[in-house]
N, C-alpha and C positions, 0 to 999 in steps of 0.2 A: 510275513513270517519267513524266517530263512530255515530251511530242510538240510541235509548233506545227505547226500546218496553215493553208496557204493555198490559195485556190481561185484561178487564174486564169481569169479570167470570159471570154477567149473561147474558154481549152483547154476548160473546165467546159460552156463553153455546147457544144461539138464535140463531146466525148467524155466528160461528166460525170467529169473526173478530180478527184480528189483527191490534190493534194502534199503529203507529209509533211516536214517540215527541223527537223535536229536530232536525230533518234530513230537513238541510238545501240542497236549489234548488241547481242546480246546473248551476254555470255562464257561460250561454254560450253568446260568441261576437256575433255581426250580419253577414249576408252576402249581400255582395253591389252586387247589379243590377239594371238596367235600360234597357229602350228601348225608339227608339226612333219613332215618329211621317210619319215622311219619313229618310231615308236613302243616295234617290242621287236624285240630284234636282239643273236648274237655278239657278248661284247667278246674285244677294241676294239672297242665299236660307235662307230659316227663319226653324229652326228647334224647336220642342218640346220635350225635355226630359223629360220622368217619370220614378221616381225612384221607384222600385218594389224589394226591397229592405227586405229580412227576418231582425227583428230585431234582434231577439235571445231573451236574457232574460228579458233586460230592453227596454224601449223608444230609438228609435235613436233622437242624441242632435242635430247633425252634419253633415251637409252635404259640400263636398268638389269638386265642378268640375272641372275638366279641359276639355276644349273644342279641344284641338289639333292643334288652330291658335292662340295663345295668348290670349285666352278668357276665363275667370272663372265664379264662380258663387257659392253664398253659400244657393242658394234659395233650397226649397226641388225638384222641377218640375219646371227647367226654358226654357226659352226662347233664343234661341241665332240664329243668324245669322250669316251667312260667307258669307266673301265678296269678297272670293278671290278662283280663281279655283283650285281644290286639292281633294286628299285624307286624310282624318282628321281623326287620331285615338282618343278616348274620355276613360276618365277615370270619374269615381264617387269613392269618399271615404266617407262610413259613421261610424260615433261614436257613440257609447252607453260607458255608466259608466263601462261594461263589454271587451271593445277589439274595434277593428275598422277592416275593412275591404275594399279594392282596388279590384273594377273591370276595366279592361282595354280592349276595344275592337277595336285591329288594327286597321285601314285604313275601319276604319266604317261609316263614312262619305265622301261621294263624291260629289264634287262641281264641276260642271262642266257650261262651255261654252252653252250660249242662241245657239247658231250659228246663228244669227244675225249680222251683222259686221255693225259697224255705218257708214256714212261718205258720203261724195258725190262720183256720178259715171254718168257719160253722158254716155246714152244710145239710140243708132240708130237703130230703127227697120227698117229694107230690107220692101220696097214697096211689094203689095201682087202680088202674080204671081212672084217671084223673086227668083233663085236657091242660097241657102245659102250652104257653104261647109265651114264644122269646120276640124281645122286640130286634125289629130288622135293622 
């Protein structure tokens, strides 16, 4: 990178400064991150992603998710639900005018079972005073 520097001889003689003109920034891409709200949870689990997200040099444009069940989203901070029990890894991709960046966090999500079992069942409670033996 070529710089030009000039000295103005009575700022230089006052405050020894040094001006740089010319010396362009330097493009840096962003770095994608997120977190989420909860983690592992009842489905429907309703989950909140927020992206936290370093831009780098410029604005980020673009936001890209994948939710790890067939689910996307191009909101910045969205909302998503699972509806099926699992471990769900999640990606975010964000773009700036300068590069783009993928964070991916394995088996980051965990949906699991109410343990509730729907359904009918007849149920006979033993009269009281009555010796009940379950087998072992």
């Amino acid at each position: 990178m070529l710089c030009h520097s000039a000295r103005n001889a009575l700022a230089a003689a006052a405050i020894g400064a040094l001006v740089l003109i010319g010396c362009p920034k330097p493009k840096e891409p962003p770095v994608a991150a997120f977190v989420a709200d909860f983690i592992e949870g009842e489905v429907p689990f309703q989950v909140t992603f927020t992206d936290t997200s370093l831009p780098g040099t410029a604005d980020i444009t673009e936001w890209a998710w994948d939710f790890g069940d067939g689910g996307t989203s191009a909101q910045q901070n969205p909302t998503h639900v699972y509806e099926a029990i699992g471990a769900y890894s999640v990606s975010l991709t964000v773009r700036t005018e300068h590069g783009e960046d993928t964070e991916t966090k394995e088996g980051y999500i965990n949906a699991i079972h109410s343990g509730c079992i729907l359904g009918e069942a007849a149920l006979t409670l033993p009269r009281p005073g009555a010796v009940v033996t379950l087998p072992s």
